[in-house]
C-alpha positions in Angstrom: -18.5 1.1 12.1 -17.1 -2.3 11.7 -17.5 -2.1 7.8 -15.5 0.9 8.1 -12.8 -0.5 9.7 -12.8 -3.8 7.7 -12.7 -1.4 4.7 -9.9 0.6 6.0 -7.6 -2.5 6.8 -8.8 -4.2 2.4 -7.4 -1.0 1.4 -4.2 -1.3 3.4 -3.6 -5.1 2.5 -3.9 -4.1 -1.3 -1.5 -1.1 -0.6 1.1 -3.4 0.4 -0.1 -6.0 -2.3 0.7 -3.5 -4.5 3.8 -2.2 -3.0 5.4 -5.8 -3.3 4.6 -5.9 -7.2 6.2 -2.9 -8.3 9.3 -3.6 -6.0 9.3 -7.4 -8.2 9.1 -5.4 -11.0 11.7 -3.1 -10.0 14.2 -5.5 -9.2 14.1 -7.8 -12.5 16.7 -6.7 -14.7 14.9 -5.6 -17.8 11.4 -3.5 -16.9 9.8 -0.3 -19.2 9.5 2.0 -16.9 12.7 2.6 -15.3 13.4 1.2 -11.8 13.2 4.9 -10.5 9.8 5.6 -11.0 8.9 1.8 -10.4 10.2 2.7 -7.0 8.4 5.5 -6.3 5.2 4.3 -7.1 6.3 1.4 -4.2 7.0 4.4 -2.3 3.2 6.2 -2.9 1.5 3.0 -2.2 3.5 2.3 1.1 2.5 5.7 1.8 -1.2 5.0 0.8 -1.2 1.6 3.0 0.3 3.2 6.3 -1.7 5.9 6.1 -5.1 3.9 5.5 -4.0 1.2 8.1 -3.3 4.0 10.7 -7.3 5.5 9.8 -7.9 1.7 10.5 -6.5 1.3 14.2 -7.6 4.6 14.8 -11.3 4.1 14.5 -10.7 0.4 15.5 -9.6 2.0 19.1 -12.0 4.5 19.1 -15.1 2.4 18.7 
């Protein structure tokens, strides 16, 4: 169960890791894909990471 959670709380840090490169990305001044859809792929990873770190706590409280 430990492994679980471990696993759980690696996916959520490389969520967020994730979620602070395309926000860099979005805010340089010149990037291909447009700063829109740069943003909402932030937004899906966020998404991604809370969820997973939520799943995290949930089975870390449980055990």
């Amino acid at each position: 169960m430990a492994g679980l959670i471990f696993l759980f709380f690696v996916i959520s840090f490389l969520f967020f890791v994730g979620t602070f490169h395309y926000m860099k990305l979005a805010n340089t001044t010149n990037s291909y894909p447009p700063k829109r859809v740069l943003r909402q792929r932030a937004l899906l990873l966020a998404t991604g990471g809370v969820v997973s770190m939520l799943f995290g706590l949930i089975f870390y409280y449980v055990q």
